[in-house]
C-alpha positions, 0 to 999 in steps of 0.5 A: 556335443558328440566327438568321434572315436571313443568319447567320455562323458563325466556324470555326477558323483565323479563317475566317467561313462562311455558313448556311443555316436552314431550320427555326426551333422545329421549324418549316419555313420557306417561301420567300418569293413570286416578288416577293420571291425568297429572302425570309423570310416574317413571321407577326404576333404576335396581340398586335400590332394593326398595323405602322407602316410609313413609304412613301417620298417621293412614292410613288404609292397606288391608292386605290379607296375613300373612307370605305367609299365606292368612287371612280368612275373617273377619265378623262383621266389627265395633269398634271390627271385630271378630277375624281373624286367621293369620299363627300361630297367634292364637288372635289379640286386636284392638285399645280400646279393652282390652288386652288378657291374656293368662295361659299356652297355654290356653286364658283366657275369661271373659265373659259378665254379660249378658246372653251368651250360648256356644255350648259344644260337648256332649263328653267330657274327662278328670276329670271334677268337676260338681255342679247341681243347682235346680231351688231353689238353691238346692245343692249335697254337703255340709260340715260336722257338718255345718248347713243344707242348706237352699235348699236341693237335694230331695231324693224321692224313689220308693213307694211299695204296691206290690213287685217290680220285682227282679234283678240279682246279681250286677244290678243298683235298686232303694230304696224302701219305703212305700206308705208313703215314710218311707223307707223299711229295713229288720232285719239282711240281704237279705233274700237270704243269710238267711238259715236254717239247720236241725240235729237229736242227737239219743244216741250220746256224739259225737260233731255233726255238724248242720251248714254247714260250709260256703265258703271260708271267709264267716261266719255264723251268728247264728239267731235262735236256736229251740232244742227239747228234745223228750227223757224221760231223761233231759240233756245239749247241748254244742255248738260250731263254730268251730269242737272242738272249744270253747263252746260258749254258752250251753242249759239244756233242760227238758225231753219232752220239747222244747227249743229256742233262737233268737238273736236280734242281730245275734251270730257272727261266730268267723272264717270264713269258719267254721261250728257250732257242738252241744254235748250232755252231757248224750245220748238220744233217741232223741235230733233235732235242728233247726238252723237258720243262715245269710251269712256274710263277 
């Protein structure tokens, strides 16, 4: 009878000897491959499914698939290879590295003090809060009724010695100032909605209108007012914002002379789309008015 592996037999005079097997049942055994020299291979039984075998500790696995899904290639081999994506694991950690963390769907990152540069698509979506930081630390915003920062945003605006050339109605344009940054500003308004209406009175006590009245939500802001008596007879002038409105302030004016009001602060209109009327206490021959107004919401 033979026995697999390294069998011995005892001979007479108390001697053991070795033997060497070379078939089992009629059957001749193969030496195993270069890697196991002198082995004996071992066919599996078809009623065994599998062989449990226990790998040593720390052993190392070449693995090239995750759930059916190959692994890509991993780059930078070391004490921490980057990382490798497996199926629908989205991050691994490796011995002595820290634990990742994660808020929602998102993976938190730390990044090093040192310096790192990321790559970010130049289009972006969504609500984002941005802060800009000058070279000297300046800063957009600030609280109210707090001390000033130590750096600030500069504001520079478009020095003028000449007029720059107009824009259209809504256009993007930039502030103006001297040649020594003092900024330009205008009394009252833009010149384009400053206007002016002329009307005679010649022997009449009707109410008179002598400005237009404006659009629909547009009041006309009262400037100035130049009235002239060119009559022999002196006489007052009641004048209205409205067509049989409230007198809102009146002028006594001398025979043959001229007079004139111009408000520091314009004459508000008391109802938008409405139009200013002049009346003669006593007629005349004859009475002109100049009025000067500003368009205003």
């Amino acid at each position: 009878m033979g026995y697999i592996g390294s069998p011995t037999q005892t001979a007479g005079g108390g001697t053991t000897q070795n033997v060497n097997i070379t078939q089992v049942g009629g059957a001749s055994l193969a030496l195993g491959q270069t890697t196991m020299a002198l082995s004996i291979p071992v066919v599996i039984a078809s009623n065994q499914s599998a062989i449990s075998v226990t790998p040593a500790a720390n052993s190392s696995v070449n693995v090239n698939q995750w759930a059916g899904s190959a692994l890509g290639t991993p780059t930078n081999f070391g004490t921490t290879p980057t990382a490798v994506i497996a199926g629908s694991v989205n991050a691994s950690i490796f011995a002595g590295t820290t634990a990742l963390t994660q808020t929602g769907n998102a993976l938190d990152v730390n990044l090093k003090t040192s310096s790192i540069t990321l790559n970010v698509s130049a289009a972006q979506s969504g609500n984002w809060t941005s802060r800009i930081v000058g070279n000297a630390g300046a800063i957009l915003d600030a609280a109210t009724a707090a001390s000033v920062p130590a750096n600030a945003l500069y504001d520079g605006k478009r020095g003028t010695t000449a007029l720059p050339t107009a824009v259209t109605d809504g256009q993007m344009v930039g502030a103006m100032a001297d040649k020594f940054g003092r900024q330009v500003v205008i009394p009252t308004t833009i010149r384009d909605l400053v206007s002016s209406q002329t009307t005679t009175i010649n022997n009449s006590t009707s109410e008179t209108t002598i400005v237009t009245a404006g659009a629909a939500g547009v009041f006309n802001d009262l400037l100035s007012l130049v009235v002239i008596n060119t009559s022999a007879s002196a006489l007052r002038v009641d004048f209205r914002d409205s067509t049989a409105g409230t007198i809102i302030f009146a002028l006594y004016l001398p025979a043959g002379d001229t007079r004139g009001i111009s408000w520091q602060v314009p004459l508000p209109q008391t109802t938008a789309a409405n139009n200013w009327t002049a009346q003669c206490a006593s007629s005349v021959s004859d009475v002109r008015i100049l009025a000067q107004f500003a368009k205003n919401k």
